[in-house]
C-alpha positions as CSV (number, residue, x, y, z in Angstrom):
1,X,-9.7,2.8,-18.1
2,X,-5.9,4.4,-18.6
3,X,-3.3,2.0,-20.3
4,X,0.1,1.9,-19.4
5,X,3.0,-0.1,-20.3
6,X,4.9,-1.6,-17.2
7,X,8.5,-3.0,-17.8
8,X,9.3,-5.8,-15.1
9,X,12.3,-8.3,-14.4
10,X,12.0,-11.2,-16.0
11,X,12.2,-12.7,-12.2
12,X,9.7,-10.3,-10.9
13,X,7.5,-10.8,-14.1
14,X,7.8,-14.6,-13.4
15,X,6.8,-14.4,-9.7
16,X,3.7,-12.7,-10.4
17,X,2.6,-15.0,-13.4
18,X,3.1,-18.1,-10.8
19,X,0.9,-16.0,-7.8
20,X,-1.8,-15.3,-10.9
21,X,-2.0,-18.7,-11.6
22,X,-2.4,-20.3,-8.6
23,X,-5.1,-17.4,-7.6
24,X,-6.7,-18.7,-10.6
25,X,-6.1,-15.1,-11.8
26,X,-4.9,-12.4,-14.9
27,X,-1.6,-11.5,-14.4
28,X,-3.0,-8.1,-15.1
29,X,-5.9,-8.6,-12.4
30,X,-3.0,-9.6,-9.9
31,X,-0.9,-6.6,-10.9
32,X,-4.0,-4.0,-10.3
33,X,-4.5,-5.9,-6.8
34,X,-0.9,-6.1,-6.0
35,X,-1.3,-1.9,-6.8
36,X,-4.3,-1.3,-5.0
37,X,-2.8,-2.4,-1.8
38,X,0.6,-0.5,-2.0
39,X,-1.4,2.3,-2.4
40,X,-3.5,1.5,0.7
41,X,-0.4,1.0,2.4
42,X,1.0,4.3,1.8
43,X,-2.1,5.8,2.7
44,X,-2.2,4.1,5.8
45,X,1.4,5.4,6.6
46,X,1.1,8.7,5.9
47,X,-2.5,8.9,8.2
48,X,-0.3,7.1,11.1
49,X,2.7,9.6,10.4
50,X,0.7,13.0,10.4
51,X,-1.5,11.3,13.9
52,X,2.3,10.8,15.2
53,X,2.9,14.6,14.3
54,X,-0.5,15.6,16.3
55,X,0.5,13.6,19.1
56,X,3.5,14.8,19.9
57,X,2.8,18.3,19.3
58,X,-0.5,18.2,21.6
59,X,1.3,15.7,23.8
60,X,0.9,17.8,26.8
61,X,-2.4,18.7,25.9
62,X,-3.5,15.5,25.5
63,X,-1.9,14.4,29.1
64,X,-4.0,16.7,30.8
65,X,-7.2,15.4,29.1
66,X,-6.1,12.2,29.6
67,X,-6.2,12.6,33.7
């Protein structure tokens, strides 16, 4: 498992210890999940994007399967 060091806001940094806590979680576990679903995110809009790019390009194409 990598290490890295994170520096936060002292805001930000309090945020996420008051979510942790009332998850009855690590600030660390809540960090990794809080990670895990940005990334999921971003996956999920670059897969939407590049279906947006086939779309339009085979938009015709697609209009005459369509019928």
């Amino acid at each position: 498992m990598a290490e890295t060091r994170l520096r936060l806001p002292d805001e930000t940094y309090e945020q996420i210890k008051q979510i942790a806590s009332g998850d009855d979680e690590s600030v660390n576990s809540t960090l990794i999940v809080a990670i895990d679903e940005y990334i999921a995110r971003r996956r999920r809009e670059r897969y939407e994007e590049m279906g947006r790019k086939i779309a339009q390009r085979d938009k015709e194409l697609l209009e005459r399967l369509s019928r």
